[in-house]
C-alpha positions as CSV (number, residue, x, y, z in Angstrom):
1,X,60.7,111.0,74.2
2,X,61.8,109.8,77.7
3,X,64.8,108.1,79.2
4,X,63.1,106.0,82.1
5,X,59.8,105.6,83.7
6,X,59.4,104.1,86.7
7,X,55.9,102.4,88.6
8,X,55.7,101.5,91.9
9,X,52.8,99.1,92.7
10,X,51.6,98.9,96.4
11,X,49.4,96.1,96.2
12,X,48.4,96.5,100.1
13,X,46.8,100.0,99.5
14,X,45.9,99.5,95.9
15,X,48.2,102.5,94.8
16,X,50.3,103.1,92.4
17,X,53.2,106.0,91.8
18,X,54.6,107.1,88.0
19,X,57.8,108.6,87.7
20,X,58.8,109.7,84.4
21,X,62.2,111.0,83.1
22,X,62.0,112.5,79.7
23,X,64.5,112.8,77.2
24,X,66.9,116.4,76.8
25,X,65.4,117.7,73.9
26,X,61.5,116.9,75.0
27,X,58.8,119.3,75.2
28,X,57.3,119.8,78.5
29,X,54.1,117.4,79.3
30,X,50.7,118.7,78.4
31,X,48.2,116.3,79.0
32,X,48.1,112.3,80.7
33,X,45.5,109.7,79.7
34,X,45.3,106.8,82.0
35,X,43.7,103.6,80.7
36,X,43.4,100.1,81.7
37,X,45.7,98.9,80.6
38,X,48.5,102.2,80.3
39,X,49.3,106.0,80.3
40,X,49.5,108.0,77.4
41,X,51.9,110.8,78.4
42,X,51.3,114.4,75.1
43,X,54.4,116.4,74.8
44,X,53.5,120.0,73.9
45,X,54.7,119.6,70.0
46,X,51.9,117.1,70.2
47,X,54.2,114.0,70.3
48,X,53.3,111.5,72.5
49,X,54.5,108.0,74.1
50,X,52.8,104.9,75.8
51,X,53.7,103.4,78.8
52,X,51.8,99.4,79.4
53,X,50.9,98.9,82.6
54,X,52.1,95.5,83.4
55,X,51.0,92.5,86.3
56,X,47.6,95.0,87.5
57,X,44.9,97.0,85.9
58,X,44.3,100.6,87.0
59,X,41.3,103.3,87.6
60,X,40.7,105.4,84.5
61,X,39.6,108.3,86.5
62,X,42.2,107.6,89.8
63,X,44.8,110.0,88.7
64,X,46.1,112.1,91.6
65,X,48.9,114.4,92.8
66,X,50.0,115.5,88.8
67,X,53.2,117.3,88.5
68,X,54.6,117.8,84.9
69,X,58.0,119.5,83.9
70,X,60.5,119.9,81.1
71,X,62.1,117.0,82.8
72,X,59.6,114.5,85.2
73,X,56.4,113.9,85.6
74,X,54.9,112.2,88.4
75,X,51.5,110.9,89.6
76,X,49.4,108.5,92.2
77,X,47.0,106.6,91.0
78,X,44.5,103.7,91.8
79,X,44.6,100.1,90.5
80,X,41.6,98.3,89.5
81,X,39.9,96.5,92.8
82,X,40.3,99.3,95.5
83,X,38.9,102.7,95.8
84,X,40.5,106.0,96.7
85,X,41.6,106.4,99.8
86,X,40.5,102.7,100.8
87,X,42.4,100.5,102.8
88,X,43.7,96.6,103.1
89,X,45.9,94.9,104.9
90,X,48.4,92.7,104.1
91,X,50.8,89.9,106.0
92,X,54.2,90.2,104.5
93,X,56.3,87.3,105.4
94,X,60.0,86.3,105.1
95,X,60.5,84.7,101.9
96,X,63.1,82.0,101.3
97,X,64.2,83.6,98.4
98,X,64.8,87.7,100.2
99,X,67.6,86.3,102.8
100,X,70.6,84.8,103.0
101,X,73.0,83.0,105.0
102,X,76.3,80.9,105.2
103,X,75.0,77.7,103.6
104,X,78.5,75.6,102.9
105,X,81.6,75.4,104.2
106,X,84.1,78.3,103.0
107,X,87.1,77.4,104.5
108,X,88.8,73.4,105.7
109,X,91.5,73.0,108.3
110,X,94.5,71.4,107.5
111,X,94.7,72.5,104.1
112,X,97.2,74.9,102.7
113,X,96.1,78.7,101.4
114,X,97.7,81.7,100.1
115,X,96.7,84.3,100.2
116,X,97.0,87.2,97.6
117,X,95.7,90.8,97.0
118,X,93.0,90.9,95.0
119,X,93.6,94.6,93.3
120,X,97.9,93.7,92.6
121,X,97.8,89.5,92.7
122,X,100.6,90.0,94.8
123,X,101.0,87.2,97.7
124,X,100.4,88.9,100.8
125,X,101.0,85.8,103.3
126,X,104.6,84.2,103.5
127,X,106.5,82.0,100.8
128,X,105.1,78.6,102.0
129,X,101.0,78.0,102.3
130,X,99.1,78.8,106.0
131,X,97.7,75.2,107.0
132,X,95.2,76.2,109.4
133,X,94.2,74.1,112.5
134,X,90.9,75.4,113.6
135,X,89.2,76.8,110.7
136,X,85.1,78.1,112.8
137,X,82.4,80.3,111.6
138,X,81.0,83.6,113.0
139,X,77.6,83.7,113.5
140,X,77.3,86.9,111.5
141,X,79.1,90.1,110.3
142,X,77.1,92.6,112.5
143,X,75.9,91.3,115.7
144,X,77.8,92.4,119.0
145,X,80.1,90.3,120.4
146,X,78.1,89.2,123.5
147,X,75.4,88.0,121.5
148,X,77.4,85.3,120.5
149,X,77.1,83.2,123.9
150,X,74.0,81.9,125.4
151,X,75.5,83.3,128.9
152,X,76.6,86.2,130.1
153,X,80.9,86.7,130.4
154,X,81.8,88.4,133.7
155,X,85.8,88.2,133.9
156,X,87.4,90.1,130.9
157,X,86.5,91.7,128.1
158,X,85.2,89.3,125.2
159,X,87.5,89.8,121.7
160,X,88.1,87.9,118.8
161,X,91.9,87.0,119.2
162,X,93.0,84.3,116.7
163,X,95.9,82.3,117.5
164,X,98.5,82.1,114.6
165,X,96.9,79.1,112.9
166,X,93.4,79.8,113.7
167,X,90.9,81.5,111.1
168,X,87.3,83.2,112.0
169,X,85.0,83.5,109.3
170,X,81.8,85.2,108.1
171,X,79.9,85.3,104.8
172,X,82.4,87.9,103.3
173,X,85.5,88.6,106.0
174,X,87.5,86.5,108.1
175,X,89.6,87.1,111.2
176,X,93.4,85.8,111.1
177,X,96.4,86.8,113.0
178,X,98.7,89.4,111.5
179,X,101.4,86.9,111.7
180,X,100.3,84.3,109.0
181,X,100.2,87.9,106.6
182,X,103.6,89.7,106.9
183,X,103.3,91.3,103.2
184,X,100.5,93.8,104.8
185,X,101.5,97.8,106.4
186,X,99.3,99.5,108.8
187,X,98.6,102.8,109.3
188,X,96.1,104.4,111.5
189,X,94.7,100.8,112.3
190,X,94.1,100.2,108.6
191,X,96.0,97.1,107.1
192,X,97.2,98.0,103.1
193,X,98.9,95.7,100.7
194,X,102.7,96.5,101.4
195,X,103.1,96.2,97.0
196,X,100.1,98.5,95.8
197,X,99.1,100.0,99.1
198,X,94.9,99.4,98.5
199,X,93.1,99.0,101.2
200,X,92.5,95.3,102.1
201,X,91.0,95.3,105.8
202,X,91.3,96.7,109.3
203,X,94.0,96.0,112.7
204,X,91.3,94.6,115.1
205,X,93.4,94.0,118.3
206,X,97.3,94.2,118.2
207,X,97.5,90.9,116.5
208,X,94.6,90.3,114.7
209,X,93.8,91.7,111.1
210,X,90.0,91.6,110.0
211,X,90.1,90.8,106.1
212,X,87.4,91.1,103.7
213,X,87.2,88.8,100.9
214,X,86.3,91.1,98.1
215,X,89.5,92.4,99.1
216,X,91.7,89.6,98.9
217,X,91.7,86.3,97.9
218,X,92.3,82.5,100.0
219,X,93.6,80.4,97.2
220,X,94.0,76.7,97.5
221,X,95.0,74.4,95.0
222,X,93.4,75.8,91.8
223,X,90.2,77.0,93.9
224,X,89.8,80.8,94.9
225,X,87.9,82.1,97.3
226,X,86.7,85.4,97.0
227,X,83.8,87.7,97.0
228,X,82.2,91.2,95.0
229,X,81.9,94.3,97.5
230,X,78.1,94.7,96.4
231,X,76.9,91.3,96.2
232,X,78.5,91.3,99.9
233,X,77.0,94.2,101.4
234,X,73.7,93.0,99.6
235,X,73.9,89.8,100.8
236,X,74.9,91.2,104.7
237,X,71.3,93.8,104.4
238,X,68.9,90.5,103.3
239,X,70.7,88.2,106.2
240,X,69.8,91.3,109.1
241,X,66.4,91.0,107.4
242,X,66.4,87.2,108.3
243,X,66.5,88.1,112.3
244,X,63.8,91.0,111.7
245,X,59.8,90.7,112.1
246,X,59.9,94.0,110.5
247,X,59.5,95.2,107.0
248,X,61.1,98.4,107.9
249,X,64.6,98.2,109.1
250,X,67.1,101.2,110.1
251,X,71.1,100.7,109.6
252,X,74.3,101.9,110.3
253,X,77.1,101.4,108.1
254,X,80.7,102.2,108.6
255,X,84.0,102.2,107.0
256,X,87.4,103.4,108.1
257,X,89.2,104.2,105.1
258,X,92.0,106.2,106.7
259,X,92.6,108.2,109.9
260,X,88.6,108.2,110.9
261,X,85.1,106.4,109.9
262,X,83.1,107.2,107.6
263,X,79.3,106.4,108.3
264,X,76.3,105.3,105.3
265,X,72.7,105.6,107.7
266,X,70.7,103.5,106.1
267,X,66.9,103.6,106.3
268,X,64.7,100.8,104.6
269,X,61.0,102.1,104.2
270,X,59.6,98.5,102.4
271,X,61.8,95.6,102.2
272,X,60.2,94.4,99.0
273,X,58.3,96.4,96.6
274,X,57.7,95.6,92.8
275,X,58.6,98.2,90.7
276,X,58.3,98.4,86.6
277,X,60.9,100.1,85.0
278,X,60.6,101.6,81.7
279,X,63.5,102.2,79.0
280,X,62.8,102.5,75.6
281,X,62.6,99.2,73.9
282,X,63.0,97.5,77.5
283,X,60.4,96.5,80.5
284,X,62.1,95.0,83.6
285,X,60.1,94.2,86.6
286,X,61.0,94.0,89.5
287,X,61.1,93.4,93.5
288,X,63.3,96.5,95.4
289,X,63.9,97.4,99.1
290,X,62.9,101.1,99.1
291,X,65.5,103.6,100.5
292,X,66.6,106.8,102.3
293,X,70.1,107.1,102.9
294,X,72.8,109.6,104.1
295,X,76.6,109.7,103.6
296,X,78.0,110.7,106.4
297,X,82.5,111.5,106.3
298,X,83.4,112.0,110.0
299,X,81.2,111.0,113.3
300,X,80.5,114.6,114.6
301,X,76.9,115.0,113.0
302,X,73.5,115.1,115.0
303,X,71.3,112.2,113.3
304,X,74.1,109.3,113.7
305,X,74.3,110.1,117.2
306,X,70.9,110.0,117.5
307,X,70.9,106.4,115.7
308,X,73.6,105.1,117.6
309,X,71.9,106.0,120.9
310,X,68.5,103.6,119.6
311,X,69.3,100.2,120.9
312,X,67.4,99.1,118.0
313,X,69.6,100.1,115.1
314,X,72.2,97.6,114.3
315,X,75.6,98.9,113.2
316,X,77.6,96.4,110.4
317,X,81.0,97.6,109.1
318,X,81.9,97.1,105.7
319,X,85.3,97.1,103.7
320,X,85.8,100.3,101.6
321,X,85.1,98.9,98.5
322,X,81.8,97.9,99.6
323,X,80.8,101.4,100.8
324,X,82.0,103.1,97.4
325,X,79.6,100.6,95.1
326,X,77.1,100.5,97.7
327,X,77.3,104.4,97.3
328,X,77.4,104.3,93.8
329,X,74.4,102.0,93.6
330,X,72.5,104.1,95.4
331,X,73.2,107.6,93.9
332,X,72.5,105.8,90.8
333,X,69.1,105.2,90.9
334,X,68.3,108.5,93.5
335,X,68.8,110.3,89.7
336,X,65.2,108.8,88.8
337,X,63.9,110.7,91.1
338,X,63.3,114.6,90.1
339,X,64.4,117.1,93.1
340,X,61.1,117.6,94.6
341,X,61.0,113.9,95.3
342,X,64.4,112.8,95.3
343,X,65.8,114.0,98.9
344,X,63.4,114.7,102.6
345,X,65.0,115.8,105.7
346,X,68.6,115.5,104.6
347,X,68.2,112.0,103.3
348,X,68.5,111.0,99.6
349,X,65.5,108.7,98.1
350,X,66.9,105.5,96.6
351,X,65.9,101.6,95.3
352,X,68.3,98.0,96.4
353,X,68.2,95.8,94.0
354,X,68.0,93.0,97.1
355,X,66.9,90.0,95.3
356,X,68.8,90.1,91.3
């Protein structure tokens, strides 16, 4: 009958959305009850499906804004407590449990590490193990450099220059010198294995290489440490959340996978909505950060510029493979939507799965 519903409940306005995707070989949608409790959806053969409304109640007579296809359907509707068109207001706070941060130690000094591609196993540092002597942590992955001082810097330019046996570290890259990893080749600023030639990380000053760890792995003794490109840029979104008041946040993200950047504009409309999804023989609820996104493959294009320009708009880069399953994530569940609601101004309609 169908392959996914989907209900947004905005508790704050007493609304709710259906989005329903039906099956190949459905009939197109003739008529939709709305209960209590849940929607009866009749197919044009007559057939018909249920969908249980779950964690509210809704407004028999509520239903608004009905489209019905061979393929979606969609509809607003009220939830029981709140009238059409009325209005409450709601304090949404900064949970524990939505943001994230560095909360242990990653890496000792004076202790020995290899390091090794992740994609080949090969070793990409020298025979013996790096013993490094100051091991600090960067206060995050995405602010500028400047912030990182509680004075200004007048002489010089700041830069993050380790010296051969130091190593900067964030939640998911680290800073080393290119000397401790001679098993690496460059090419337009972009540091590849030397034995498989995937992409493990970035040049950031003549000497310095800018690693990610879902790209390599620091091994030491039988431990590994190492990280999952989504879980990373996941974890990066909810820790800019932590420094924001707001419940709508606007991002740039950027990647250099060869000669020149690519850019993913990134535009949270609610941080945390719950949202019922609907497969047959499953129910899953749960809380999403609401989405419109853009891909963009080279910097000449009219929005970004306009986003760089806002002072507002923090720009994080992110390794390659983090842009490609944050992509894929994305594009995944923009498909829910049908084409009348799945894309506005250029910008594609999507849900982050923030808080699995």
């Amino acid at each position: 009958m169908f392959e996914i519903a989907v209900i947004e409940f905005r508790p704050f306005l007493g609304t709710a959305y259906l989005f329903v995707t039906l099956s190949q070989d459905s009939k197109s949608c003739t008529k939709v009850d709305l209960s209590e409790d849940n929607f009866n959806i009749i197919l044009e053969d007559d057939q018909s499906f249920s969908i249980r409304l779950m964690n509210f109640k809704a407004l028999p007579s509520s239903i608004s804004s009905l489209m019905c296809s061979n393929k979606y359907i969609f509809c607003r509707f009220c939830t029981d407590g709140s009238g059409s068109g009325a209005f409450q207001a709601e304090v949404i706070l900064n949970k524990p449990s939505s943001v994230m941060c560095i909360s242990k130690t990653l890496f000792e000094k004076d202790i020995g590490y290899i390091v090794e591609c992740k994609n080949c196993h090969k070793i990409l540092s020298s025979d013996e193990e790096i013993i490094f002597q100051r091991v600090l942590p960067l206060p995050s992955d995405w602010s500028d450099i400047n912030d990182w001082f509680c004075h200004g810097h007048t002489v010089g330019s700041l830069t993050v220059e380790p010296n051969r046996l130091d190593l900067l570290y964030s939640q998911c890259l680290v800073y080393v010198n290119k000397g401790v990893v001679p098993n690496i080749i460059t090419k337009n600023d972009v540091a590849l294995c030397k034995f498989c030639f995937s992409w493990i990380g970035l040049i950031h000053k003549q000497n310095t290489v800018k690693l990610w760890l879902n790209t390599t792995s620091f091994i030491r003794e039988s431990h590994r440490i190492e990280t999952e490109p989504l879980s990373d840029v996941l974890g990066s979104i909810r820790a800019i959340f932590q420094t924001s008041l707001n419940n709508s946040i606007q991002l740039i993200l950027r990647t250099k996978p060869d000669e020149q950047y690519n850019y993913l504009l990134l535009w949270i409309l609610e941080k945390e909505l719950p949202v019922t999804f609907y497969t047959p023989g499953e129910i899953r609820v749960r809380h999403v950060a609401k989405v419109l996104f853009k891909y963009i493959n080279d910097g000449d294009d009219l929005v970004l510029d306009q986003w760089r320009s806002n002072v507002n708009i923090d720009q994080l880069d992110i390794s390659k493979n983090m842009m490609l399953q944050l992509l894929e994530h994305l594009r995944k569940y923009n498909k829910l939507f049908s084409e009348k609601f799945s894309k506005t101004n250029d910008f594609f309609v999507s849900y982050l799965f923030l808080y699995d």
